[in-house]
Biopython code that builds the backbone (N, CA, C, O; Angstrom):
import numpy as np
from Bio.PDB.StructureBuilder import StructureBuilder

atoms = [
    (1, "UNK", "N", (98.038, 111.092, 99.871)),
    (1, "UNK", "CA", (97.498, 109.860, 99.351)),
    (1, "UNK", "C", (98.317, 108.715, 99.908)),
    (1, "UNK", "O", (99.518, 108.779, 99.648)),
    (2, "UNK", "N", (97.831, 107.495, 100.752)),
    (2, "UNK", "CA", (98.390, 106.870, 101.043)),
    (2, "UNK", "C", (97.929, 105.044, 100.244)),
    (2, "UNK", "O", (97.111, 104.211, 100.633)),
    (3, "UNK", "N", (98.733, 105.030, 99.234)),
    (3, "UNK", "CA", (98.905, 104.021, 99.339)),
    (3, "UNK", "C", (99.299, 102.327, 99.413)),
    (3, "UNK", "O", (100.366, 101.748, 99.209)),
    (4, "UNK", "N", (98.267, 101.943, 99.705)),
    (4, "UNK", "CA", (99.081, 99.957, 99.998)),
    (4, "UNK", "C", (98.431, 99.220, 99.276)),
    (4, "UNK", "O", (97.353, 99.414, 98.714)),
    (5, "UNK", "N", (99.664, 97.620, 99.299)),
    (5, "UNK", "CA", (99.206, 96.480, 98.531)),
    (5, "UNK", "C", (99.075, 95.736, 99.237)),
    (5, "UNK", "O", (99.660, 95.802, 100.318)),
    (6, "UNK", "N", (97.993, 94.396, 98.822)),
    (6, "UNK", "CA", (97.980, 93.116, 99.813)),
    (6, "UNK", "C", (98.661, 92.039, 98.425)),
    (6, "UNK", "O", (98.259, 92.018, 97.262)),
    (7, "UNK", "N", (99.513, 91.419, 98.891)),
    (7, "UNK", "CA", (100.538, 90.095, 97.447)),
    (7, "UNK", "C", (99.279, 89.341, 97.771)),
    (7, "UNK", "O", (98.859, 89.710, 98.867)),
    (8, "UNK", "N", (98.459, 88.340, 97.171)),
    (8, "UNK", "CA", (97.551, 87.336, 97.325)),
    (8, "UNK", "C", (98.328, 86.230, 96.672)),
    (8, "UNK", "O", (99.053, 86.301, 95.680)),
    (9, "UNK", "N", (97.929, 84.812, 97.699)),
    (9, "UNK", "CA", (98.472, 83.720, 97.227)),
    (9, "UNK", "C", (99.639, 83.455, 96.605)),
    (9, "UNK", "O", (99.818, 82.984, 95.482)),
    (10, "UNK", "N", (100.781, 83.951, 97.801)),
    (10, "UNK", "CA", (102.364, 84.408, 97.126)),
    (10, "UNK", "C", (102.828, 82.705, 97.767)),
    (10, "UNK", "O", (102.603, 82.097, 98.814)),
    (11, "UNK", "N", (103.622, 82.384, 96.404)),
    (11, "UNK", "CA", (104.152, 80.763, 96.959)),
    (11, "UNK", "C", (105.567, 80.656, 97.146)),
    (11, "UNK", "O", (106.172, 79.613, 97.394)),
    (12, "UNK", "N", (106.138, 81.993, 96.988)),
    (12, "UNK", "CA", (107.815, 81.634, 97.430)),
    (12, "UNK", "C", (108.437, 83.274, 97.183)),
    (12, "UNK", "O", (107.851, 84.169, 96.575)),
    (13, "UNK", "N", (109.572, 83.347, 97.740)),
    (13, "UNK", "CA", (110.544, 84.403, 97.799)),
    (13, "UNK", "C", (110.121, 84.837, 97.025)),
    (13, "UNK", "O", (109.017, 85.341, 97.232)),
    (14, "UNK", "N", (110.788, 84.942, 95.439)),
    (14, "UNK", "CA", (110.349, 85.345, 94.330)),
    (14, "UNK", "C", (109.706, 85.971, 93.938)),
    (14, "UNK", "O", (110.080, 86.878, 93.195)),
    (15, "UNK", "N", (107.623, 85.646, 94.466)),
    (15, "UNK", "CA", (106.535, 85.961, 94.602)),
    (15, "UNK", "C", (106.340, 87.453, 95.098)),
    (15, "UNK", "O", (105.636, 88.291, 94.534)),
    (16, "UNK", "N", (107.185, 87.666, 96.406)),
    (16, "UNK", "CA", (107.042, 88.359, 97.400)),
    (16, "UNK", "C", (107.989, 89.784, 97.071)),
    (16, "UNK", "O", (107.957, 90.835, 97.711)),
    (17, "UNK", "N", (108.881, 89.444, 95.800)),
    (17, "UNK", "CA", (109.594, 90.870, 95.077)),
    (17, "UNK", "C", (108.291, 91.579, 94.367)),
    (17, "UNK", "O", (108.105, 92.784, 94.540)),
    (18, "UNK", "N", (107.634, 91.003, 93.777)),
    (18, "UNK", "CA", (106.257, 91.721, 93.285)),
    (18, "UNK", "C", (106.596, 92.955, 93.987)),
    (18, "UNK", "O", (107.367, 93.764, 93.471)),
    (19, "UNK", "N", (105.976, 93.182, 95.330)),
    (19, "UNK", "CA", (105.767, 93.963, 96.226)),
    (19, "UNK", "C", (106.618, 95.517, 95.268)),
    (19, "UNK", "O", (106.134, 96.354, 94.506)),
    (20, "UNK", "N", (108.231, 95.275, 95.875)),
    (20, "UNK", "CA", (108.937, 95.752, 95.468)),
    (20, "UNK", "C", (108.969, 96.696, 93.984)),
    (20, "UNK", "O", (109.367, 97.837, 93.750)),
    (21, "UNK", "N", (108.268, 95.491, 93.020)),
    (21, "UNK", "CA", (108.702, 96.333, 91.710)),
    (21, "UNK", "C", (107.949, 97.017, 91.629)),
    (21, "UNK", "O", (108.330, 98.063, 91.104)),
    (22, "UNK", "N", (105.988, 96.976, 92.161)),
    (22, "UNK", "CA", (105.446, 97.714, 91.851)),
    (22, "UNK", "C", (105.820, 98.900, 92.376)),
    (22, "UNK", "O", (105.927, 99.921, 91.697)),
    (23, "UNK", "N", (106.114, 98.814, 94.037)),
    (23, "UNK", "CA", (106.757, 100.296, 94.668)),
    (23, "UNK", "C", (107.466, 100.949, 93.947)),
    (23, "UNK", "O", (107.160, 102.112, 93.687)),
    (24, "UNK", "N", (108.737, 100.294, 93.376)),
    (24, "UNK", "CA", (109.279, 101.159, 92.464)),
    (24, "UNK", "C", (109.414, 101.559, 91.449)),
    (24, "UNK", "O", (110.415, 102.226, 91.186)),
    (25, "UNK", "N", (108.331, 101.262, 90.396)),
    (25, "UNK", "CA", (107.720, 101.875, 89.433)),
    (25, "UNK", "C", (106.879, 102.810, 89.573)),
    (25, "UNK", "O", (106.856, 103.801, 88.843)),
    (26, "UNK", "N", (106.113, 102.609, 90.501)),
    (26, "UNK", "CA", (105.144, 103.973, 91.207)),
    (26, "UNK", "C", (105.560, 105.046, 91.686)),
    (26, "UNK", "O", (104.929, 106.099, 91.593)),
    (27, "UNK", "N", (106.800, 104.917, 92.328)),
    (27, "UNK", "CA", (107.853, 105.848, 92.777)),
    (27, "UNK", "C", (108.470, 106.713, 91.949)),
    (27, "UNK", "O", (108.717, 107.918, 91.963)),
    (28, "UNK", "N", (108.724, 105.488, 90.971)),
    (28, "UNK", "CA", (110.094, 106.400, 89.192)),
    (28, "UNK", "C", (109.283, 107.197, 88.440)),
    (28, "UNK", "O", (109.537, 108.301, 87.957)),
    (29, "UNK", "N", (108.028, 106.377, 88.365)),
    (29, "UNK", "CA", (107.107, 106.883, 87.330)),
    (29, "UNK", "C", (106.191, 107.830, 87.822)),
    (29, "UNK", "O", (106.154, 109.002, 87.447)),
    (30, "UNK", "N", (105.265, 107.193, 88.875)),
    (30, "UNK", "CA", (104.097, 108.438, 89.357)),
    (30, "UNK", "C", (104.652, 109.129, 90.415)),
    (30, "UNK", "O", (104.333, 110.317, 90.353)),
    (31, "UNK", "N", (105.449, 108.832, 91.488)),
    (31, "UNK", "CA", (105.875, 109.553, 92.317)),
    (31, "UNK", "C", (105.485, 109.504, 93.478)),
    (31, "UNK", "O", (105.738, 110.480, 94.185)),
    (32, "UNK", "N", (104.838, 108.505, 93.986)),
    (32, "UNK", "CA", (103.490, 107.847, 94.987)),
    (32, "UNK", "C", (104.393, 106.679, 95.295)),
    (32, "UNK", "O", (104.930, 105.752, 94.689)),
    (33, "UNK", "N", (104.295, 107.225, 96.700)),
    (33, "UNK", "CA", (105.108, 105.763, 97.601)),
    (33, "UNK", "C", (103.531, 105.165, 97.591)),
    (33, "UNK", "O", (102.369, 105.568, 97.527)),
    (34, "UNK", "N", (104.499, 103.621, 97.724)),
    (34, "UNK", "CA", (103.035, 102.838, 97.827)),
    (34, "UNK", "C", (103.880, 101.541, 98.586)),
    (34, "UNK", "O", (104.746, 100.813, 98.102)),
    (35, "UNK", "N", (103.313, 101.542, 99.897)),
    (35, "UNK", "CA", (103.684, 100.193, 100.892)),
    (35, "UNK", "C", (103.238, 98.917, 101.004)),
    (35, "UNK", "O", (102.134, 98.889, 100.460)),
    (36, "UNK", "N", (103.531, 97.813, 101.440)),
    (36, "UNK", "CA", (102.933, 96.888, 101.361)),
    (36, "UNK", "C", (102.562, 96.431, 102.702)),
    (36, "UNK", "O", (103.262, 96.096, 103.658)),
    (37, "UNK", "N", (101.401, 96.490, 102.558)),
    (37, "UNK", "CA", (100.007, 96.331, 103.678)),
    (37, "UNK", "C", (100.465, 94.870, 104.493)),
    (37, "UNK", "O", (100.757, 94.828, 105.688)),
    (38, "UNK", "N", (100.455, 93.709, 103.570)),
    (38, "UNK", "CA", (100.797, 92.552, 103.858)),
    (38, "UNK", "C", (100.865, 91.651, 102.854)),
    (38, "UNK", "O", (100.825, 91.966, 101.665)),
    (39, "UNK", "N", (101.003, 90.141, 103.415)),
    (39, "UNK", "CA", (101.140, 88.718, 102.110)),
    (39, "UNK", "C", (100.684, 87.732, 102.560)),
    (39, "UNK", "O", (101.270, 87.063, 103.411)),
    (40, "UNK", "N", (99.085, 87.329, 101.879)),
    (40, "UNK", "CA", (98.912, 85.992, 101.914)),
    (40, "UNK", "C", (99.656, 85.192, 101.266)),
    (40, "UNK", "O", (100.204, 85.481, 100.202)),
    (41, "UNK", "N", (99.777, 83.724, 102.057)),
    (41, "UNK", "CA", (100.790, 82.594, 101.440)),
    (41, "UNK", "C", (99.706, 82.173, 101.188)),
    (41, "UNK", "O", (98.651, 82.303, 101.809)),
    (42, "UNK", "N", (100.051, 81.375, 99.777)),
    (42, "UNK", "CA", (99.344, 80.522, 98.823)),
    (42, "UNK", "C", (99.064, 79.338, 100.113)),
    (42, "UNK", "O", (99.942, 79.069, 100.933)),
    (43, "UNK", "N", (97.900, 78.800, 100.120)),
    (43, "UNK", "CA", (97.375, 77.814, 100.866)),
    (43, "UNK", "C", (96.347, 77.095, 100.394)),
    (43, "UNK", "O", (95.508, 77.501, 99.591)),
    (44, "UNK", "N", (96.396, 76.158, 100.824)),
    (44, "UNK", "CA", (95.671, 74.772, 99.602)),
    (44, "UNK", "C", (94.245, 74.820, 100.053)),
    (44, "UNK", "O", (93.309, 74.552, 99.300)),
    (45, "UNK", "N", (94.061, 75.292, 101.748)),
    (45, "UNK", "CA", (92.414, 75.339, 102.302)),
    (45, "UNK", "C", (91.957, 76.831, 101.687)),
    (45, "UNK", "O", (90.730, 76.914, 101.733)),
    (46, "UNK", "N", (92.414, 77.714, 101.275)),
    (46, "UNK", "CA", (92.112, 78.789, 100.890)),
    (46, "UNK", "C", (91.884, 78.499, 99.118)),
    (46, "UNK", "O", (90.807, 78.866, 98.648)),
    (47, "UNK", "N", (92.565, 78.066, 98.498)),
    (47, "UNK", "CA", (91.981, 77.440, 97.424)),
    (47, "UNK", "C", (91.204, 76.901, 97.023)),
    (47, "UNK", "O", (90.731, 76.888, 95.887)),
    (48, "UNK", "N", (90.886, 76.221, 98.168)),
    (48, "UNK", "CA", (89.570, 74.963, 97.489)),
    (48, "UNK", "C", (88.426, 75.742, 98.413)),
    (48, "UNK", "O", (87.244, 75.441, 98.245)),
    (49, "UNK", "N", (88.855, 76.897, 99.535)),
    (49, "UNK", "CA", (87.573, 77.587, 100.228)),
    (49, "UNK", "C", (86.850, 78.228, 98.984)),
    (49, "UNK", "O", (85.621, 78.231, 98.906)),
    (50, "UNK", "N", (87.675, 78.779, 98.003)),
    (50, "UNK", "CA", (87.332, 79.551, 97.384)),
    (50, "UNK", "C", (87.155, 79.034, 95.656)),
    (50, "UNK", "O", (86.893, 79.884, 94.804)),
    (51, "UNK", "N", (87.253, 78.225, 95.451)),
    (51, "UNK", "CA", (86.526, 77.215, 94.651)),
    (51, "UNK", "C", (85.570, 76.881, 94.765)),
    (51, "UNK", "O", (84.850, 76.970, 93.771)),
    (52, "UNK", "N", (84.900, 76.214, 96.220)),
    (52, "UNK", "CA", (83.562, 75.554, 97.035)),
    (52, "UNK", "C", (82.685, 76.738, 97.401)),
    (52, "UNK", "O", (81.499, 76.560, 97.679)),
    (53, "UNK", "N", (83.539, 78.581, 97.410)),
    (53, "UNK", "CA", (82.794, 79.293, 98.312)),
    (53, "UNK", "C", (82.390, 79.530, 99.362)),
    (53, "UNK", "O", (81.462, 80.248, 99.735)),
    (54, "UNK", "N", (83.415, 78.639, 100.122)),
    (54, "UNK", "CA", (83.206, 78.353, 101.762)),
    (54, "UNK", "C", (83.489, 79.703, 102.319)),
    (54, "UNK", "O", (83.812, 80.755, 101.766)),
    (55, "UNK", "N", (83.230, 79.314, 103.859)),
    (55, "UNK", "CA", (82.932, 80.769, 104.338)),
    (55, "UNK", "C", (84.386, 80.207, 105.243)),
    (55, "UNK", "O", (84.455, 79.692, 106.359)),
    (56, "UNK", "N", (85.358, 80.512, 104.346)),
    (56, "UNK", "CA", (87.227, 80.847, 104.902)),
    (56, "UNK", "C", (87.288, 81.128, 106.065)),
    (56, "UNK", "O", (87.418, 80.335, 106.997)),
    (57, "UNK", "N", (87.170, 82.698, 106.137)),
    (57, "UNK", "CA", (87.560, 83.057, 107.815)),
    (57, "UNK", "C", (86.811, 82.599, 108.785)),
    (57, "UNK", "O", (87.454, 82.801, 109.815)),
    (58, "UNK", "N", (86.059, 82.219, 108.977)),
    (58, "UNK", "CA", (85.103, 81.830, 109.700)),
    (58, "UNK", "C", (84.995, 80.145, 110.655)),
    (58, "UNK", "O", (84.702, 79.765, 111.789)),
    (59, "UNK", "N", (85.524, 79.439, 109.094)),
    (59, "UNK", "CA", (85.353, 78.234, 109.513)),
    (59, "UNK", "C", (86.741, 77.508, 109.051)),
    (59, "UNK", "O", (86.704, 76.282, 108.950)),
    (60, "UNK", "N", (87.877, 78.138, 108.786)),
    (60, "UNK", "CA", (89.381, 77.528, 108.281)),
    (60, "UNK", "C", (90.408, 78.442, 109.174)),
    (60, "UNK", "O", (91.476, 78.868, 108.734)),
    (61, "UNK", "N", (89.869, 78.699, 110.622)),
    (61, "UNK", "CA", (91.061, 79.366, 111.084)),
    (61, "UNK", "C", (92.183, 79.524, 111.609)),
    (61, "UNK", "O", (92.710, 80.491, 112.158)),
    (62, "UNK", "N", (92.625, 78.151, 111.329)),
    (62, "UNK", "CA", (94.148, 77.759, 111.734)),
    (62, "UNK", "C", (94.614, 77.486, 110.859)),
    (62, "UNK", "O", (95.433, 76.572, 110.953)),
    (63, "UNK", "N", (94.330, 78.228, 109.234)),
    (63, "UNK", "CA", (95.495, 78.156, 108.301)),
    (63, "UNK", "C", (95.863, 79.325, 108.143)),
    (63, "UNK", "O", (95.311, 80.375, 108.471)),
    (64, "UNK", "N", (97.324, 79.031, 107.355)),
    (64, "UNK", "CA", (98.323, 80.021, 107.337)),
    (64, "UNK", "C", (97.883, 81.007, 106.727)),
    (64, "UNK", "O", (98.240, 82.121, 107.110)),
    (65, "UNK", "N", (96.798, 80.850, 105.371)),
    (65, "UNK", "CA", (96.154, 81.922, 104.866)),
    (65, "UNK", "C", (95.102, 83.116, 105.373)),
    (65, "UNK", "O", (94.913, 84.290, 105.057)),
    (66, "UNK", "N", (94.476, 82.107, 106.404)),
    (66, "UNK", "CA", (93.539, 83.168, 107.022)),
    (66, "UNK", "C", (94.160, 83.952, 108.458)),
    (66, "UNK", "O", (93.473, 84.828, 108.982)),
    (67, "UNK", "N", (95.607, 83.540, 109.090)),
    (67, "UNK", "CA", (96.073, 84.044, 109.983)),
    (67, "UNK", "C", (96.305, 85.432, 109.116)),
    (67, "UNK", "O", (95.682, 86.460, 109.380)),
    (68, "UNK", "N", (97.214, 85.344, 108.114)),
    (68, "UNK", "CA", (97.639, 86.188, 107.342)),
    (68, "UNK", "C", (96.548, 87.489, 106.662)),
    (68, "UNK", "O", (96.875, 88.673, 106.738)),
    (69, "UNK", "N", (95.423, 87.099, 106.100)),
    (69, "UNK", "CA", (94.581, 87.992, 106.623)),
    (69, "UNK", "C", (93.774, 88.218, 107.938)),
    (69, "UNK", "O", (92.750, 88.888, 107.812)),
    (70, "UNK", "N", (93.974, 87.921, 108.739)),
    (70, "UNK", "CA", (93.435, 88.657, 110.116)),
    (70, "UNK", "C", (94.660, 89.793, 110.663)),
    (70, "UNK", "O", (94.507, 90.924, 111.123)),
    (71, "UNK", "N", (96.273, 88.781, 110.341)),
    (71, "UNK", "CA", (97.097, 90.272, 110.512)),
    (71, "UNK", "C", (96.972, 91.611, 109.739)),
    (71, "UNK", "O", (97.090, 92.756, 110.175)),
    (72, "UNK", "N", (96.703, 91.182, 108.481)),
    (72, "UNK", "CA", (96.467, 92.706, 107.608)),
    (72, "UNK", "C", (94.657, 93.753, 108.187)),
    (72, "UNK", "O", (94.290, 94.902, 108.435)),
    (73, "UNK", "N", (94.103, 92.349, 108.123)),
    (73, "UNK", "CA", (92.844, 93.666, 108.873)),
    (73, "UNK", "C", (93.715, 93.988, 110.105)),
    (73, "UNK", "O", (94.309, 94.966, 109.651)),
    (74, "UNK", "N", (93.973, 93.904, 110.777)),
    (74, "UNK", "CA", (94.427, 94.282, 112.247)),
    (74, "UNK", "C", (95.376, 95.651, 111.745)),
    (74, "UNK", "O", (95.298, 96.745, 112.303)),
    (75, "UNK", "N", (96.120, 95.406, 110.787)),
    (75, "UNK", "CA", (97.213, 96.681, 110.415)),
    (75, "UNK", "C", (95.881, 97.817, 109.773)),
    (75, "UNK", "O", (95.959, 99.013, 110.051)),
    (76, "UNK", "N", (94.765, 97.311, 108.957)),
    (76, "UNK", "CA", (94.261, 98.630, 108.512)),
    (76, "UNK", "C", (93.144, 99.125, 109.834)),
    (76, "UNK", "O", (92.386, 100.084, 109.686)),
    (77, "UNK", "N", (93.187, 98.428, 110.918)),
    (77, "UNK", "CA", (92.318, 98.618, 111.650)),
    (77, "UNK", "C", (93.255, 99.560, 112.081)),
    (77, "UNK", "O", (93.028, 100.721, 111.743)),
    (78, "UNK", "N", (94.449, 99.293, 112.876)),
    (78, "UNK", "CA", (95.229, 100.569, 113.562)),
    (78, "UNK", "C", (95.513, 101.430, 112.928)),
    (78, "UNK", "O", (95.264, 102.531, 113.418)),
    (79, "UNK", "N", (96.088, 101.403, 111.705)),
    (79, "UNK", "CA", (95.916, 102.680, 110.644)),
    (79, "UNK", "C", (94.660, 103.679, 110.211)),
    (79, "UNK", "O", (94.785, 104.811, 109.742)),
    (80, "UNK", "N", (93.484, 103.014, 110.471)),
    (80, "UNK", "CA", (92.573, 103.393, 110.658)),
    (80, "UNK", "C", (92.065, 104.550, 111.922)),
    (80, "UNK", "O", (91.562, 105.670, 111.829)),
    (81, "UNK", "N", (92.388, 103.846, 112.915)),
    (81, "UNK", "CA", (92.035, 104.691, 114.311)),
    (81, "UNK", "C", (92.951, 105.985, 114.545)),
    (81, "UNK", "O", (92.636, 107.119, 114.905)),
    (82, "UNK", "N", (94.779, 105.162, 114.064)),
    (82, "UNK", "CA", (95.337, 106.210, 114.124)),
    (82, "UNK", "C", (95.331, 107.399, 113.254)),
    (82, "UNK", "O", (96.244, 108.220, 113.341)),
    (83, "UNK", "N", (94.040, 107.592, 112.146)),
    (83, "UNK", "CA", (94.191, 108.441, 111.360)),
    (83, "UNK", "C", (92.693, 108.989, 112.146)),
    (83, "UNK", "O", (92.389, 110.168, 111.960)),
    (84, "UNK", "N", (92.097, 108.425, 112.710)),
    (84, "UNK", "CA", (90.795, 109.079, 113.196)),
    (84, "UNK", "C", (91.045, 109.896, 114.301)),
    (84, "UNK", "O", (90.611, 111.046, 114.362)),
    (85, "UNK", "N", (91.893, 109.241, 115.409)),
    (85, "UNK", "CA", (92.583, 109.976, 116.056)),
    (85, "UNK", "C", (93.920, 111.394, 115.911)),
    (85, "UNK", "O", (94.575, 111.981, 116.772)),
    (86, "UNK", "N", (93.889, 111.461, 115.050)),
    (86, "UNK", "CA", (94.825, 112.510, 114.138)),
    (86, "UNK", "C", (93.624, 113.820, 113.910)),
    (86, "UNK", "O", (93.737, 115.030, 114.101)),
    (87, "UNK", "N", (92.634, 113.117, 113.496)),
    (87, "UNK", "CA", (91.394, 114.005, 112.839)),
    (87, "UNK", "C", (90.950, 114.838, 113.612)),
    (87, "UNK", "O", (90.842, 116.057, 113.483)),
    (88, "UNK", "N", (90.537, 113.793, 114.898)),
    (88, "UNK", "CA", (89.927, 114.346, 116.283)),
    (88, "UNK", "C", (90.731, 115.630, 116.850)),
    (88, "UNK", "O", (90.298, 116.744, 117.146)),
    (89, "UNK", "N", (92.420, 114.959, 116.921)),
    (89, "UNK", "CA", (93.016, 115.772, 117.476)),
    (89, "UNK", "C", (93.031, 117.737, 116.588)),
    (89, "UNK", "O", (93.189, 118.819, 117.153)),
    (90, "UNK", "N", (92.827, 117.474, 115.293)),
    (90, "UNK", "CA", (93.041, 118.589, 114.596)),
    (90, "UNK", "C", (91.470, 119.068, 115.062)),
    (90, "UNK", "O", (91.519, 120.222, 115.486)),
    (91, "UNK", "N", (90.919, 118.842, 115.078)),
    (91, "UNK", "CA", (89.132, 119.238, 114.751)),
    (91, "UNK", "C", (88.968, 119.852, 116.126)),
    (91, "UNK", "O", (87.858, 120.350, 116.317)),
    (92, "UNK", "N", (89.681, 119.911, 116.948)),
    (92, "UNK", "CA", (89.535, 119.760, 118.645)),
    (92, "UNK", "C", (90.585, 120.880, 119.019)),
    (92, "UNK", "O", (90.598, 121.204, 120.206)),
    (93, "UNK", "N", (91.527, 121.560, 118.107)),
    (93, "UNK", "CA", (92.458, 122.338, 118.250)),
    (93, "UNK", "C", (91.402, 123.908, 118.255)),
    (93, "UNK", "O", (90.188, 123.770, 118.104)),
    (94, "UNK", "N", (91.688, 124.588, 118.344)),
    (94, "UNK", "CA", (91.162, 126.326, 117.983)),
    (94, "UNK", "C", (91.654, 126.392, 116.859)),
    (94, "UNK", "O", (92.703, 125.756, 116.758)),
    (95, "UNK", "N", (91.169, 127.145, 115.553)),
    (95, "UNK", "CA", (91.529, 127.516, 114.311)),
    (95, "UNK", "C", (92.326, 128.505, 114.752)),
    (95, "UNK", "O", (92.150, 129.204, 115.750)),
    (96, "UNK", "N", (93.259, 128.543, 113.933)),
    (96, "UNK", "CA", (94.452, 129.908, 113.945)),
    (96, "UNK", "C", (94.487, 130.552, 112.556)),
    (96, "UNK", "O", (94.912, 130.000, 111.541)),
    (97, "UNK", "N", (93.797, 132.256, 112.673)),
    (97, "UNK", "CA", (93.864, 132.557, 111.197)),
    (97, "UNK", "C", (95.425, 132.790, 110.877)),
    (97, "UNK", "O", (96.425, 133.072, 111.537)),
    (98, "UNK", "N", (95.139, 132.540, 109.598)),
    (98, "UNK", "CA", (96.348, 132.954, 108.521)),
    (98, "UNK", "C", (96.852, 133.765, 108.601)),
    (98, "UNK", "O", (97.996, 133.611, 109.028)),
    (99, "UNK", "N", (96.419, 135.178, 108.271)),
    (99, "UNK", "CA", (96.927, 136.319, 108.666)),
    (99, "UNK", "C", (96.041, 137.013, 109.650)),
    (99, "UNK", "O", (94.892, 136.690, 109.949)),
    (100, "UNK", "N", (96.865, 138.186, 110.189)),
    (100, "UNK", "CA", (96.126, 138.588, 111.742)),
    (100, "UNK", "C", (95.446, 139.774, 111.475)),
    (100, "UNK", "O", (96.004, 140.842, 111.229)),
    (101, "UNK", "N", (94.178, 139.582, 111.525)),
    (101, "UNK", "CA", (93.099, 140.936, 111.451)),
    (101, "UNK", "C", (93.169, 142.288, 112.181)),
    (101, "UNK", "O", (92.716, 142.564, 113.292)),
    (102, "UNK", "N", (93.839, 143.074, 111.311)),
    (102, "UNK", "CA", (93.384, 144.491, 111.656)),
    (102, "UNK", "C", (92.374, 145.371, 111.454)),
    (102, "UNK", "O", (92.363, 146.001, 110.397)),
    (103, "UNK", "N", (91.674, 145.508, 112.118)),
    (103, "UNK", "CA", (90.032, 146.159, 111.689)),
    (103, "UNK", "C", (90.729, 148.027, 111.499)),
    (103, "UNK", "O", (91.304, 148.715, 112.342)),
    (104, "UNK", "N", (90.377, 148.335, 110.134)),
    (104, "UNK", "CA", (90.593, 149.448, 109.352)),
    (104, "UNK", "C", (89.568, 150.408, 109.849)),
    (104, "UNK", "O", (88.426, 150.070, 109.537)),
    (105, "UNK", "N", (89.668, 151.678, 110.640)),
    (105, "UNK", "CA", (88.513, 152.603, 110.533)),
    (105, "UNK", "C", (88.392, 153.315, 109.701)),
    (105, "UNK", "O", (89.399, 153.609, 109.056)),
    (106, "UNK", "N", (87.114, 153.899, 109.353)),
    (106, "UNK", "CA", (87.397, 154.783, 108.317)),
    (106, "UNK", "C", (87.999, 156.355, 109.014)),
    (106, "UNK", "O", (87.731, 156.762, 110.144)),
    (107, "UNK", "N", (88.934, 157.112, 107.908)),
    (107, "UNK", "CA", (89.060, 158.375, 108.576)),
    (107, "UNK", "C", (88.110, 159.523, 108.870)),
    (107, "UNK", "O", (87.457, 160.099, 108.000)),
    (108, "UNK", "N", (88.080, 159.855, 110.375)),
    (108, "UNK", "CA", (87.666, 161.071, 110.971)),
    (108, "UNK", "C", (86.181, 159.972, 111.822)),
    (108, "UNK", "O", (85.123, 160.494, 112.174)),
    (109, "UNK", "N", (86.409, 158.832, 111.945)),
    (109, "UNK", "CA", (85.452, 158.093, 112.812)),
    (109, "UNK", "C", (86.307, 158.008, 113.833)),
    (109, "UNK", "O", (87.517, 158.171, 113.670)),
    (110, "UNK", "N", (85.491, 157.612, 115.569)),
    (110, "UNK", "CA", (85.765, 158.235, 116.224)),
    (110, "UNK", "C", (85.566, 156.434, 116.596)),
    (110, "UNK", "O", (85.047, 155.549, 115.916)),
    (111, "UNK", "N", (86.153, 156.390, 117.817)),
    (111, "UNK", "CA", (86.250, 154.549, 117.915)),
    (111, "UNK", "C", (86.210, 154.830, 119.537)),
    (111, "UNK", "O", (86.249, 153.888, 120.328)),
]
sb = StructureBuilder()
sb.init_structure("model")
sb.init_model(0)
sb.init_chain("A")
sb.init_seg("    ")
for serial, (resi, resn, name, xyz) in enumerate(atoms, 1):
    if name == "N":
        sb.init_residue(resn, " ", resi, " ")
    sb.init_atom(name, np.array(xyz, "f"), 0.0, 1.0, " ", f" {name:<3s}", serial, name[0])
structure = sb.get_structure()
């Protein structure tokens, strides 16, 4: 089980320990590493995009908020391939049984 967090609209240091405590409560308690994917910074065009409903990525893309998500798709995009490519590679191997088949005759058959 792999998994990650995205911090949304983190406005200072402080913000950005979040990350941290949840990891390590998940860790003490459930036992599940859990990484952090990435961190949008709180940004004032991403606020009011999303107040108005504007279409953010699209049409606000030289703020700090929407750089910040285009780096995190980009991280689940390669995490992505590199797990498809993992798949391929297993699916593409020859199966190897478990244990090695000895075909049993019955006695006084003649082979």
């Amino acid at each position: 089980l792999n998994i990650n967090i995205i911090l949304n609209m983190v406005r200072g240091p402080k913000q950005k320990e979040v990350a941290n405590i949840v990891s390590t409560v998940a860790q003490n308690y459930l036992s599940l590493p859990i990484e952090t994917l990435g961190i949008v910074q709180y940004d004032k065009v991403l606020a009011m995009s999303v107040n108005n409903m504007a279409k953010f990525l699209t049409e606000k893309r030289e703020s700090i908020s929407n750089m910040c998500f285009y780096d995190i798709a980009g991280k689940i995009i390669r995490t992505t391939l590199n797990m498809n490519n993992k798949y391929n590679q297993d699916i593409t191997e020859p199966a190897k049984p478990e244990v090695e088949f000895n075909p049993v005759t019955p006695s006084g058959a003649s082979t």
